[in-house]
N, C-alpha and C positions, 0 to 999 in steps of 0.2 A: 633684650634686644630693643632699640631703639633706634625709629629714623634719621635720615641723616641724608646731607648733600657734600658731594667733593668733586670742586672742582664742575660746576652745574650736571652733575647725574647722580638721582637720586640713590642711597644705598643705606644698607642696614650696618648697624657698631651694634657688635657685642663687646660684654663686659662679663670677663670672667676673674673673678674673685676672690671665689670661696677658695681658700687651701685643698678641699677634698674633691674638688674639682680632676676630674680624668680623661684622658684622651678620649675614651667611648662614649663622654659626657659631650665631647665638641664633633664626634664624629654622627652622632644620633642629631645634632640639631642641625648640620650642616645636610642631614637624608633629609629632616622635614622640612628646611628651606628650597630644597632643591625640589620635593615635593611641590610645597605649593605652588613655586613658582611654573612649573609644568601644570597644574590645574589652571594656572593666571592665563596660561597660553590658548590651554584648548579652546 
């Protein structure tokens, strides 16, 4: 994951690659970003 701007608002691009790559692989990192970003809030 890497930052990024679109359209002037800041945002995050992921890059997924790997062949072995799986659904529970993008569903786990979309809990943690959802995660932090409620930690960024409190």
């Amino acid at each position: 994951m890497t930052p990024t701007v679109l359209h002037g608002t800041h945002a995050l691009r992921a890059a997924f690659s790997n062949w072995r790559t799986e659904e529970a692989d993008v569903e786990r990192v979309v809990e943690a970003v959802l995660a932090g970003a409620a930690r960024a809030d409190a």
